[in-house]
C-alpha positions in Angstrom: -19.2 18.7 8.6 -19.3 21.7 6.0 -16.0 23.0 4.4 -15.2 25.6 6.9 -15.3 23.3 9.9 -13.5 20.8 8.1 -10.7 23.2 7.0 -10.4 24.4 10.7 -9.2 21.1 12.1 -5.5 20.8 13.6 -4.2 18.2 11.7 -0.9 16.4 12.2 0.8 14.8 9.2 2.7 11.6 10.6 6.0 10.6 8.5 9.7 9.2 8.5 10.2 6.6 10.7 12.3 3.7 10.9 11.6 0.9 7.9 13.0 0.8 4.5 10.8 3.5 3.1 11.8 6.6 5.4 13.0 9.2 2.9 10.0 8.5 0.8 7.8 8.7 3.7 9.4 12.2 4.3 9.1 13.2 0.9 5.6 12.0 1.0 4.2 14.1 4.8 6.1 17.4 2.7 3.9 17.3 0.0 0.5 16.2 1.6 1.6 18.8 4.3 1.9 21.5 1.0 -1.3 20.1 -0.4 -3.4 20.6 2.8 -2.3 23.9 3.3 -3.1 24.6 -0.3 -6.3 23.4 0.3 -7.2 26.1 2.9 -6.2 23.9 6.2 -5.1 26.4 8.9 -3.0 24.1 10.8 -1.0 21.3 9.4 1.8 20.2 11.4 4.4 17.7 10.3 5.8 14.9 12.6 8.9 12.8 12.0 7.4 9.6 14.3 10.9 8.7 14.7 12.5 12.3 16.4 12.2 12.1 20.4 9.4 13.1 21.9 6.7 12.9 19.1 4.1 10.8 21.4 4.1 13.5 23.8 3.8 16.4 21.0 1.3 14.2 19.1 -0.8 13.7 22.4 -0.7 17.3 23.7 -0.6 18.7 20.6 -4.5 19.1 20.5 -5.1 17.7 16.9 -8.5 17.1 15.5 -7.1 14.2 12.9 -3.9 12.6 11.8 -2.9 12.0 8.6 -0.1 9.2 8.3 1.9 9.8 5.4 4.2 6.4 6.6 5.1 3.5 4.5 6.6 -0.1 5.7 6.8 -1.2 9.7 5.8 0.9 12.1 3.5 3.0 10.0 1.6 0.8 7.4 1.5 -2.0 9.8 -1.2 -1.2 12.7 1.6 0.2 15.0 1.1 3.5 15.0 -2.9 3.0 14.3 -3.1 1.9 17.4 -1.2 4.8 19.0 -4.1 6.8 17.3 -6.5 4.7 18.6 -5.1 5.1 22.0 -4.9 8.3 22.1 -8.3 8.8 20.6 -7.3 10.9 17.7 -9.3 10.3 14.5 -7.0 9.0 11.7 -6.7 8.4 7.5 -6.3 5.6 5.7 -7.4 1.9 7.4 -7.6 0.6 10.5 -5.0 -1.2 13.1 -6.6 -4.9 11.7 -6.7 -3.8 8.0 -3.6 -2.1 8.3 -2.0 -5.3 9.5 -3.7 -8.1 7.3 -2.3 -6.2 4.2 0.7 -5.7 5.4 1.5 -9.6 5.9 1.1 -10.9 2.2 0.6 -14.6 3.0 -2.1 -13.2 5.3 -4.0 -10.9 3.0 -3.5 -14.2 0.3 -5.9 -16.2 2.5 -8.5 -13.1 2.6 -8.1 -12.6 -1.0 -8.7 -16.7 -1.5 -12.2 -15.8 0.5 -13.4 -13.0 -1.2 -12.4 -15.0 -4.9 -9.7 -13.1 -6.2 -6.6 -14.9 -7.5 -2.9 -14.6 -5.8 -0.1 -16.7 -7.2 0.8 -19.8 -6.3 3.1 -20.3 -3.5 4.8 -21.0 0.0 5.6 -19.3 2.8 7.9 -20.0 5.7 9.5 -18.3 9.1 12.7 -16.5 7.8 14.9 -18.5 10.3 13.5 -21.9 8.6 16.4 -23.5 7.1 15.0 -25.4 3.8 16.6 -28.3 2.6 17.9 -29.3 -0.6 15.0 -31.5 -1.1 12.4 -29.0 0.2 14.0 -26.0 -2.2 13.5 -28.7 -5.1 9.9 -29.4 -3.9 9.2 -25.9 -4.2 10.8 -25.5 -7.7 9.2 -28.6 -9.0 5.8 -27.2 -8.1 5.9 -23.7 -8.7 8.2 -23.8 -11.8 10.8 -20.7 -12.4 11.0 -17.8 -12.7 10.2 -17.6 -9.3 9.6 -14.6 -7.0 10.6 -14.1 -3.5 9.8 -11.5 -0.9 9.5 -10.9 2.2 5.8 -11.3 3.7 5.8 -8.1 5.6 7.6 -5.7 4.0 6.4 -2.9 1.7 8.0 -1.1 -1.6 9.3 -4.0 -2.9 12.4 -4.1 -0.8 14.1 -7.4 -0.7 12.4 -8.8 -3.9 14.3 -11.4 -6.3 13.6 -12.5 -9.4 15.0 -16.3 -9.6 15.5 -17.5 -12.6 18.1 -20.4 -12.0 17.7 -23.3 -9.1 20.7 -22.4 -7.8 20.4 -19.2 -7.0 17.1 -19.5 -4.9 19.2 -19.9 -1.2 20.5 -16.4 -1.5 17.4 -15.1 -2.4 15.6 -16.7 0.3 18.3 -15.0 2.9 17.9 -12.0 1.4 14.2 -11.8 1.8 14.4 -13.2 5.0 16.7 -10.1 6.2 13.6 -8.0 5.4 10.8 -9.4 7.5 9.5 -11.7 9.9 8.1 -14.7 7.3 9.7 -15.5 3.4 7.2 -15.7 0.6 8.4 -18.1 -2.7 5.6 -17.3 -5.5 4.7 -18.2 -9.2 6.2 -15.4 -11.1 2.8 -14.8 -13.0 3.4 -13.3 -16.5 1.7 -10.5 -18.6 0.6 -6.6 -18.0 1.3 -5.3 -14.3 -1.0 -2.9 -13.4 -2.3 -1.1 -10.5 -5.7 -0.3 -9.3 -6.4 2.8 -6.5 -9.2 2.7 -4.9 -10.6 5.9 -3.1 -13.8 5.0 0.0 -14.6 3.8 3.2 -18.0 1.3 2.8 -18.6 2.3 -0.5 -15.1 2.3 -2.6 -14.6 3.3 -5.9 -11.7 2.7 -8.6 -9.8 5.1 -9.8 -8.4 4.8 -13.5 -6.0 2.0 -13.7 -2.5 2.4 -14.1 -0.5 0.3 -17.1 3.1 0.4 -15.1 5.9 -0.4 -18.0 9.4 -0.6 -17.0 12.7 -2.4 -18.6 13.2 -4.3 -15.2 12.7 -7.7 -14.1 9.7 -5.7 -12.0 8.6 -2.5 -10.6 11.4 -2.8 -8.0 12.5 0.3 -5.6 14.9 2.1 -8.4 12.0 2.1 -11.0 9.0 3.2 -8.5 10.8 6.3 -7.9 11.5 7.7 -11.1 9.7 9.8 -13.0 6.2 8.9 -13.2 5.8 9.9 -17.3 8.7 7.4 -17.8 6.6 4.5 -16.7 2.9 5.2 -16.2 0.8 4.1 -18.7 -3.4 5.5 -17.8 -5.7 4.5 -18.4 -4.0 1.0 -18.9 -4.5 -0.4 -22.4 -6.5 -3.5 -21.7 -9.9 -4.5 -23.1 -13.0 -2.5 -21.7 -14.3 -6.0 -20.5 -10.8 -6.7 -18.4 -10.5 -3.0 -17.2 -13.6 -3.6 -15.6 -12.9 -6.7 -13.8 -9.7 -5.4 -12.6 -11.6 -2.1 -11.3 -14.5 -4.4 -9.6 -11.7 -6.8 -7.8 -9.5 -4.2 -6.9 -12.9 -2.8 -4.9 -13.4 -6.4 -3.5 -9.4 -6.3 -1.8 -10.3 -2.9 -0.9 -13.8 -4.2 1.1 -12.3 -8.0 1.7 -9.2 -6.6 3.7 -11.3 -3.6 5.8 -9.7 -0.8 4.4 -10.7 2.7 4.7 -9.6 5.9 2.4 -7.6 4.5 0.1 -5.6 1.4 -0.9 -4.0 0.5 -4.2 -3.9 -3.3 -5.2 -1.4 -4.2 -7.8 -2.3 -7.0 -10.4 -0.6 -8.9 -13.2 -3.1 -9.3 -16.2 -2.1 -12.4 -17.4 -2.4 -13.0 -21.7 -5.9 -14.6 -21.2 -7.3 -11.4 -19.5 -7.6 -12.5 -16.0 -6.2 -9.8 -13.3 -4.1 -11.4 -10.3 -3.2 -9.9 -7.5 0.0 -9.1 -6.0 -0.5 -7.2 -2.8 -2.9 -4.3 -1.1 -1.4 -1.0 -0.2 -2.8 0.4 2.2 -0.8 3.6 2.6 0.2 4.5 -1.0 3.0 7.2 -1.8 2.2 10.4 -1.9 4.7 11.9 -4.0 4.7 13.5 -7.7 5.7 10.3 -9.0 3.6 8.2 -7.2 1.0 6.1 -8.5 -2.3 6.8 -6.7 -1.9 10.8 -7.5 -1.1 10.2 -10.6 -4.1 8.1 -11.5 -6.3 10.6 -9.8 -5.1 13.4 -11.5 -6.0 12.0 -15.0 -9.3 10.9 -13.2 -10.1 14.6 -12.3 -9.0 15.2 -8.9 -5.8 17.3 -7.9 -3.6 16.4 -4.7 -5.3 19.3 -2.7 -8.1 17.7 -3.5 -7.3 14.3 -2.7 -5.7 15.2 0.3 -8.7 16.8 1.7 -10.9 14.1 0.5 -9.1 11.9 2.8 -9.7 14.0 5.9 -13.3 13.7 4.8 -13.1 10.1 5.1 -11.2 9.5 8.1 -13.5 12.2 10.0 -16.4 10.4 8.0 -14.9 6.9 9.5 -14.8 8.5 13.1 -18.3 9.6 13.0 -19.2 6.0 12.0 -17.7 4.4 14.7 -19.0 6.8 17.6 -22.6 6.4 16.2 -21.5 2.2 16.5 -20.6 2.8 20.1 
């Protein structure tokens, strides 16, 4: 597909929703929407998945590819992937089964365990599970404090605590618990977080890796959406040797996990120079102070750019599977 026919396809940018991450979903379909038409697209429509109606107008709308600008359930979890799939409409970004192993951490932890890349330590647990005192003890004993817990299916790190005292570990357990499905206690790994974009389908490659540096506990939901100068450190200061390593496994999660387009996998670097992982986006924001744009753009590419890159690779992804059929 040249550039002309690929700038003449009807394409329907798919935000909002329902999870935790609407507003920045919104924010993030107006500025890829911006970025395709800068590009030269003719027709880029944006859809709030959430207004009445937006099945029918997606389906008789008579678009060539979607691009799903969504972040947390509904949109960076398979759901609407599958809508795509239904409907036969050529998508960005990964797959319903990729979509949905990311999304569930304690999941993607056992892919990651396959492919050798190392996760923290820990448990995980249904949310309606009520732990005893013994159990809650077992879990400190093994896993030490701090302590981090999350929910296991939830994105943007909504519902995250920090524990630093024994006692205060039930609360955070409830509070992770209101955010998803499944709880997730880990090792609170120390050292340089960092995160890694990768931009591919079958043949990924890393962009430059992003130092993050903040004055919170973590890069919690305040911090990520703040200016990106205030806490973006690229290329990340580590040794050429580590750099590497953290480039090469965040191209393993990115294979590993079946992603397609893009994901971004966040890391802790710990003092000895070994990169663990955190989690697999699969759906990164797309907003100026986002942290896959932001790496690209020192690496060379503009968001117009990028944008259209992706409809090269979901069209790219189509072709694959129809030839596989």
């Amino acid at each position: 597909m040249n550039t002309e026919e690929l700038k003449a396809l009807k394409v329907a940018v798919l935000a909002g929703g329902w999870s935790d991450e609407r507003e920045v979903s919104l924010k993030s379909g107006a500025e890829c929407q911006k970025a395709l038409l800068d590009a030269g697209f003719a027709q880029v429509d944006f859809i709030d998945i959430a207004e009445p109606g937006f099945v029918e107008k997606l389906s008789r709308g008579g678009y060539d590819v979607a691009f799903p600008a969504l972040h947390g359930r509904y949109g960076e979890d398979g759901c609407v992937q599958g809508l795509l799939e239904v409907l036969h409409i050529p998508y960005a970004f990964s797959g319903v089964l990729a979509q949905a192993v990311s999304m569930e951490k304690e999941v993607a932890k056992v892919i990651y365990e396959k492919a050798g890349i190392r996760a923290p330590r820990g448990f995980d647990f249904p949310a309606t599970a009520e732990l005893s005192e013994h159990q809650l003890d077992a879990i400190v004993s093994e896993l030490g404090l701090p302590l981090i817990v999350k929910p296991s299916g939830n994105g943007s790190s909504f519902g995250i605590t920090r524990v630093t005292e024994r006692p205060l570990l039930p609360a955070a357990i409830a509070r992770a618990g209101a955010g998803g499905e499944r709880v997730l206690v880990e090792e609170c790994v120390q050292g340089m977080e960092i995160t890694v974009p990768v931009i591919g389908n079958d043949e990924p490659h890393a962009l430059p890796i992003v130092e993050i540096v903040t004055g919170a506990d973590f890069y919690d939901e305040k911090v990520k959406y703040e200016p990106a100068e205030l806490h973006h450190v690229i290329p990340a200061r580590l040794p050429a040797t580590v750099y590497a390593k953290a480039q090469a496994l965040a191209e393993a999660a990115h294979k590993a996990l079946g992603c397609a387009g893009c994901s971004r996998s966040d890391f802790i670097v710990t003092p000895e120079g070994d990169p663990v992982i955190l989690e697999t986006n699969t759906i990164p924001g797309m907003t100026a102070a986002s942290l896959l744009p932001d790496s690209a753009r020192h690496g060379g590419i503009e968001f117009p750019e990028l944008c259209t890159r992706f409809i090269e690779l979901a069209m790219e992804k189509a072709k694959s599977r129809q030839a596989a059929e």
